[in-house]
Backbone as a ProteinNet text record, in pm:
[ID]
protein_1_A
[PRIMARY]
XXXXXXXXXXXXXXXXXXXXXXXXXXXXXXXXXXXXXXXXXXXXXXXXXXXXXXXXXXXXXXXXXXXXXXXXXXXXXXXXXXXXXXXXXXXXXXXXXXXXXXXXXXXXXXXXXXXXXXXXXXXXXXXXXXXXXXXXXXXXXXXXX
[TERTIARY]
84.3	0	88	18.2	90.7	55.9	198.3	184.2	223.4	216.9	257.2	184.7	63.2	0.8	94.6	219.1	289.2	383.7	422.6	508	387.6	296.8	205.6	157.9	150.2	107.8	230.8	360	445.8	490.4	395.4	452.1	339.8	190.3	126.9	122.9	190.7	221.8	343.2	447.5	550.5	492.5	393.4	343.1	263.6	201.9	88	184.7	261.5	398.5	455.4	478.5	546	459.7	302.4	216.2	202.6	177.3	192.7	310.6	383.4	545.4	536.1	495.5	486.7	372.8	223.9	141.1	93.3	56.5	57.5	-98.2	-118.1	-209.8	-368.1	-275.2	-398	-423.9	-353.5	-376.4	-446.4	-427.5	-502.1	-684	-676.4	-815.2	-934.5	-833.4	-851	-996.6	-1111.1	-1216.2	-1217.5	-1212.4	-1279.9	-1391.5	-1486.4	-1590.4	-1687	-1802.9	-1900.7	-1898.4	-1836.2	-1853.4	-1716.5	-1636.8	-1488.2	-1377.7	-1270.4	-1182.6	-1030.7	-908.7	-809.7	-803.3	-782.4	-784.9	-883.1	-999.5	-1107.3	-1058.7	-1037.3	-975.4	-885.2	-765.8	-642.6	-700.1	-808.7	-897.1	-936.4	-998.8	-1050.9	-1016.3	-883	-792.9	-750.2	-660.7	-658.5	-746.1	-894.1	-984.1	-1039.7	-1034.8	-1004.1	-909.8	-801.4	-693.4	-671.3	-742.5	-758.4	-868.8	-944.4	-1118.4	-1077.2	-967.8	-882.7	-818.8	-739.4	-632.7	-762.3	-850.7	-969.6	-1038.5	-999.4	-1113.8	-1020.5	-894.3	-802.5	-760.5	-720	-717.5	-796.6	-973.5	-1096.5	-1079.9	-1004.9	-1010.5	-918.7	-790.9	-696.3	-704.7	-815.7	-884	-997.8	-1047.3	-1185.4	-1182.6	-1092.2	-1105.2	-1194.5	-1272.5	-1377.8	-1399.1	-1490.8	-1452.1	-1642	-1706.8	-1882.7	-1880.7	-2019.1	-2058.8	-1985.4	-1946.9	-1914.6	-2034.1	-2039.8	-2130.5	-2178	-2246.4	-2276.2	-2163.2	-2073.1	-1906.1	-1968	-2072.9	-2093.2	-2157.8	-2259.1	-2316.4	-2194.7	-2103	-2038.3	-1948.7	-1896.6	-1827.9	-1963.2	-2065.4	-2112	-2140.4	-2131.5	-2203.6	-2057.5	-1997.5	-1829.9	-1739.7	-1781	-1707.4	-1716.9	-1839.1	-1820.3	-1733.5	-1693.2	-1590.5	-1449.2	-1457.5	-1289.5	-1301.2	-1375.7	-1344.4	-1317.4	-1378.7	-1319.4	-1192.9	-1119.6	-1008.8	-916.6	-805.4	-699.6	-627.6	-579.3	-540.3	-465.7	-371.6	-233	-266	-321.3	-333.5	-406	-517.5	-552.3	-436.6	-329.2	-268.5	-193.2	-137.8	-9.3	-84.5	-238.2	-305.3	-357	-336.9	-309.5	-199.7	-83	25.6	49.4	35.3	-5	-83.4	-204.6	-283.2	-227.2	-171.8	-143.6	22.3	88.9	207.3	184.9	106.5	80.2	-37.9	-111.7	-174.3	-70	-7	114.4	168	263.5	276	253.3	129.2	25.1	-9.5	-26.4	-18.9	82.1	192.3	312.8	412.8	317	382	280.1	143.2	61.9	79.8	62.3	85.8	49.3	124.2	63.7	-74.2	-93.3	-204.6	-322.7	-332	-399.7	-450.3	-352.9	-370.3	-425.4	-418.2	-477.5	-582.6	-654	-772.5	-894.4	-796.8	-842.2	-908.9	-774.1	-837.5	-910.5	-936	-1011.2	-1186.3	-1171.2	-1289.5	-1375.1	-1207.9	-1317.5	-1286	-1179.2	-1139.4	-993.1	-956	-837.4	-797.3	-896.3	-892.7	-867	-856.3	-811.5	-666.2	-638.7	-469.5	-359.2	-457.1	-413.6	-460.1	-415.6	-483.9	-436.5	-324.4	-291.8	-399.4	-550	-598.2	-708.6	-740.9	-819.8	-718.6	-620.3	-551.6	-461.7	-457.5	-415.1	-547.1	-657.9	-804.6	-793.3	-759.2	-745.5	-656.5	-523.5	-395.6	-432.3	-492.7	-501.6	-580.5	-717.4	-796.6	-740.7	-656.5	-618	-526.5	-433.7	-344.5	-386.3	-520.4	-583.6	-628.9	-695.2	-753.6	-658.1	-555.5	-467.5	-378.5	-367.4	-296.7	-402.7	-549.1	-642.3	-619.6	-601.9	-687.4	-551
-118.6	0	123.8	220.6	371.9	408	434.5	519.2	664.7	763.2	898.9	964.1	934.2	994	1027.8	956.8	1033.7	1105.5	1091.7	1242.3	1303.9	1337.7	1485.7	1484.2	1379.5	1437.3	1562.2	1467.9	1585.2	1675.9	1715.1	1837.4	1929.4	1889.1	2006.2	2035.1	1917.3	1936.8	2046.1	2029.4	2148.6	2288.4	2279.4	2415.1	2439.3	2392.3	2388.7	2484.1	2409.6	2451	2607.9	2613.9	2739.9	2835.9	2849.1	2921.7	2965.8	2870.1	2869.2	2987.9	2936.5	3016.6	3162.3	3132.9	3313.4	3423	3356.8	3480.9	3543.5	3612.9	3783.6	3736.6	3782	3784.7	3825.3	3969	4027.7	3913.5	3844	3720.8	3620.3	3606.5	3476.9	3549.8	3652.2	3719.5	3745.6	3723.1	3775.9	3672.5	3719.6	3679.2	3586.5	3462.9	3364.4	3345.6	3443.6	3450.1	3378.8	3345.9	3224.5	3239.8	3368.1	3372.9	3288.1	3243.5	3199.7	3261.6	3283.1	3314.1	3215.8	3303	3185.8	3068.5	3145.5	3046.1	2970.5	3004.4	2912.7	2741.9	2822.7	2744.7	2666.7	2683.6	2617.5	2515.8	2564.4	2450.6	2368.1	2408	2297.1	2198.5	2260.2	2117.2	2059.4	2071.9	1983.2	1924.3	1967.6	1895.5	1766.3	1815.4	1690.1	1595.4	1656.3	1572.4	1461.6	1489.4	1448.4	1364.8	1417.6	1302.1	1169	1205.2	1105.9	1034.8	1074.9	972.2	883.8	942.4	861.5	762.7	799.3	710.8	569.2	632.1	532.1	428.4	479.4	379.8	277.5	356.4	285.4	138	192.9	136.5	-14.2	43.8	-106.2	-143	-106.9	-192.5	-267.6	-229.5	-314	-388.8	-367.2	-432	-333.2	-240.3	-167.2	-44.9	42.8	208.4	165.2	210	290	330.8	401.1	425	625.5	739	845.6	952.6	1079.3	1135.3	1229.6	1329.7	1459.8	1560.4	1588.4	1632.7	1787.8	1832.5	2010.4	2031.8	1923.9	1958.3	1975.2	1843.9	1870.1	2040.6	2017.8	2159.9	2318.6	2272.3	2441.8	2433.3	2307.5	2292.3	2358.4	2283.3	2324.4	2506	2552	2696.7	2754.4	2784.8	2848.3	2815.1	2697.9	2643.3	2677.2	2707.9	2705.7	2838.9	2932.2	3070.5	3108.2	3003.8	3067.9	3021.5	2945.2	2878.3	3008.7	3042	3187	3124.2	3274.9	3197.7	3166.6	3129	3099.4	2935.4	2912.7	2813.1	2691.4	2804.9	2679.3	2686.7	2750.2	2740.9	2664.1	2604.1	2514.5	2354.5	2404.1	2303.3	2187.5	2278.4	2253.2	2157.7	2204.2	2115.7	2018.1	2061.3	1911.6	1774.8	1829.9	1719.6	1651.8	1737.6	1697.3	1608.1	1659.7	1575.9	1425.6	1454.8	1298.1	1200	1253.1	1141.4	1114.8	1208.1	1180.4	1091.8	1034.6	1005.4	848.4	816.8	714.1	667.4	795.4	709.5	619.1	681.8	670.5	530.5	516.4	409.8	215.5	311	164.6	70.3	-32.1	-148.4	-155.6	-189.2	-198.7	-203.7	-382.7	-433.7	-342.9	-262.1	-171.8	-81.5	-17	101	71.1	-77.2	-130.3	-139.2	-165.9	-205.9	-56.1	28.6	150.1	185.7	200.7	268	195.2	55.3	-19.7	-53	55	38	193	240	417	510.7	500.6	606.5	695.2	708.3	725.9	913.4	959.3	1089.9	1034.8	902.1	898.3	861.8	852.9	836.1	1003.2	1027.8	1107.4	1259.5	1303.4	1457.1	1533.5	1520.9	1657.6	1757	1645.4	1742.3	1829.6	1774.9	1818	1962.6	1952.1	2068.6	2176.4	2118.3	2227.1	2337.1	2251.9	2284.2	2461.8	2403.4	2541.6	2625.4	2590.7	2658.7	2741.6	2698.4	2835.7	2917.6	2859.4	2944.6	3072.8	2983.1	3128	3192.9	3154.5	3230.8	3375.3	3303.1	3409	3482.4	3468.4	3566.2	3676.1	3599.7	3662.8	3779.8	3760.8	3858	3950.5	3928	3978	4139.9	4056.3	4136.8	4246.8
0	0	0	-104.5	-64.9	49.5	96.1	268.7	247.1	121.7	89.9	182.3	251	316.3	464	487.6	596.7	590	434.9	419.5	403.3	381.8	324.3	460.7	552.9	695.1	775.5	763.8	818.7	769	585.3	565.5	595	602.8	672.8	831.6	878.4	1025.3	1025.4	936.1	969.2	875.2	818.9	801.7	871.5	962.6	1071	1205.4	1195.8	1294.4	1252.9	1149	1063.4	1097.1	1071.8	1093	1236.5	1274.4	1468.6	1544.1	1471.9	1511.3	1467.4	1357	1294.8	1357.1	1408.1	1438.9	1499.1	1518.1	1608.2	1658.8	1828.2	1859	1774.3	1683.2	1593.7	1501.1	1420.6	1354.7	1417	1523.2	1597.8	1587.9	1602.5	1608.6	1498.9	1383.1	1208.2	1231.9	1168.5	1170.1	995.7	979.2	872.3	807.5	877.5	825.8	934.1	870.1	973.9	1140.2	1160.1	1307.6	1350.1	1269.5	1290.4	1297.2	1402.3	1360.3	1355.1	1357.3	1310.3	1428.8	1548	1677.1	1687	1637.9	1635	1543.6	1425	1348.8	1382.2	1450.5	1523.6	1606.2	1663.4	1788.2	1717.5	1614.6	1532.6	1497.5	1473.7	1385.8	1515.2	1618.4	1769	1730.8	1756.3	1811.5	1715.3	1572.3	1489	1464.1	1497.8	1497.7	1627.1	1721.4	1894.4	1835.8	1789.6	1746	1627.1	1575	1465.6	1537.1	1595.8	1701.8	1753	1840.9	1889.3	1814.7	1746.1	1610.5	1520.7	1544	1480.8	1581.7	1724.6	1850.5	1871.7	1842.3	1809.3	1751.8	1647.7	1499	1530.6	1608.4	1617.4	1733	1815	1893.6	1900.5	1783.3	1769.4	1662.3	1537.3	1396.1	1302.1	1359.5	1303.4	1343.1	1254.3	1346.7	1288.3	1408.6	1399.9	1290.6	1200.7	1146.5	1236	1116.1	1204.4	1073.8	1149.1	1076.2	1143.7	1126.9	1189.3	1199.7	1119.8	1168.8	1126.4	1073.2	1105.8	1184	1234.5	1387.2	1482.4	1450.9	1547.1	1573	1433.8	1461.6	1458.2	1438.6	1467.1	1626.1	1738.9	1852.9	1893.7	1837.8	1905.2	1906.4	1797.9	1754	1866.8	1931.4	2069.1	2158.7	2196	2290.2	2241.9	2101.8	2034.3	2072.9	2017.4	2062.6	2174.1	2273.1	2410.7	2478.5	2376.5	2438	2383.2	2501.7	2447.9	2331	2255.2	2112.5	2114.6	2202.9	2195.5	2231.1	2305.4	2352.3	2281	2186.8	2041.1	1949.8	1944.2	1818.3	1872.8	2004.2	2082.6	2071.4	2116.9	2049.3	1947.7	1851.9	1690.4	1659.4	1652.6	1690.7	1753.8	1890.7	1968.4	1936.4	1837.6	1830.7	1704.3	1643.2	1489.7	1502.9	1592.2	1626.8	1718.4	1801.9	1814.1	1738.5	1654.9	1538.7	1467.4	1378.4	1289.6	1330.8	1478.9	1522	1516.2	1577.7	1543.3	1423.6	1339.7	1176.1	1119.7	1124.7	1079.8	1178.2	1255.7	1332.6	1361	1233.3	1231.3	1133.2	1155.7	1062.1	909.3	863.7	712.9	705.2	720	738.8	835.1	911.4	977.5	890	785.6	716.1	589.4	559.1	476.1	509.4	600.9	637.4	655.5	687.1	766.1	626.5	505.2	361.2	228.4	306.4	215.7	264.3	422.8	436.9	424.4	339.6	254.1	359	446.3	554.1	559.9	357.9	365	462.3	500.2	558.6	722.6	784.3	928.7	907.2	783.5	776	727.9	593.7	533.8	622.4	713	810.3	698	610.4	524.8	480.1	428.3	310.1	421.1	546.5	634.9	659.1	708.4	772.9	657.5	510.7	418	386.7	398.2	342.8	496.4	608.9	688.9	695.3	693.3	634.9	542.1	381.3	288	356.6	405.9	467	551.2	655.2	777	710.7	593.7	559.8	452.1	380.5	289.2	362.5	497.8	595.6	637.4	688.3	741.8	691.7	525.3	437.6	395.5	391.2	334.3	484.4	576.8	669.1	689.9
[MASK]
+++++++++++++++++++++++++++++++++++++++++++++++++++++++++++++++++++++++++++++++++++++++++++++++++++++++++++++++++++++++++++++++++++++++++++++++++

């Protein structure tokens, strides 16, 4: 099986990182639109990346992951909680969660990852396209603003 999905994990993890390192409280604040802003955003990804790890642990502990679904309920129930976390602390966040799935990806069995993306779940391996999809986002915000 292609495992490219863990280089493209640790290269949006070290731009995840790059971003982190570079921005200014006023940046953490830059509004995304939807009542979002970047820190919101930063929480987000933790908090998906924390709900992935969960889901993949799930996964090579049971042979099987649930049926998953509702993921904009989840995140419109959630935005309020990201906003109130300080921004520094979702963006240390961000990282954190994304360095230990990577982590976990990159350290599961063939046969695991085989199983994971033959049962149509190549997004609990591959976090890149989840966390580039917010990267352009905060970065277009961020230059816009």
């Amino acid at each position: 099986m292609d495992n490219s999905y863990v280089t493209r994990n640790d290269e949006s993890r070290a731009r995840l990182r790059g971003l982190v390192a570079r921005v200014s409280e006023a940046d953490l604040a830059t509004s995304l639109g939807g009542g979002w802003t970047v820190s919101a955003a930063l929480a987000h990804l933790a908090f998906r990346d924390q709900y992935a790890s969960t889901r993949l642990e799930e996964w090579i502990r049971e042979g099987a992951l649930p049926a998953s679904g509702g993921y904009d309920a989840l995140n419109d129930a959630l935005v309020s909680q990201w906003l109130a976390i300080p921004p520094q602390e979702a963006a240390r966040l961000a990282v954190a969660a994304a360095e230990a799935l990577d982590q976990k990806v990159a350290a599961l069995a063939p046969d695991k990852a085989e199983a994971i993306a033959a049962a149509g779940r190549p997004r609990l391996l591959d976090r890149s396209k989840h966390r580039q999809e917010h990267l352009d986002q905060i970065e277009r915000a961020i230059a816009a603003g």
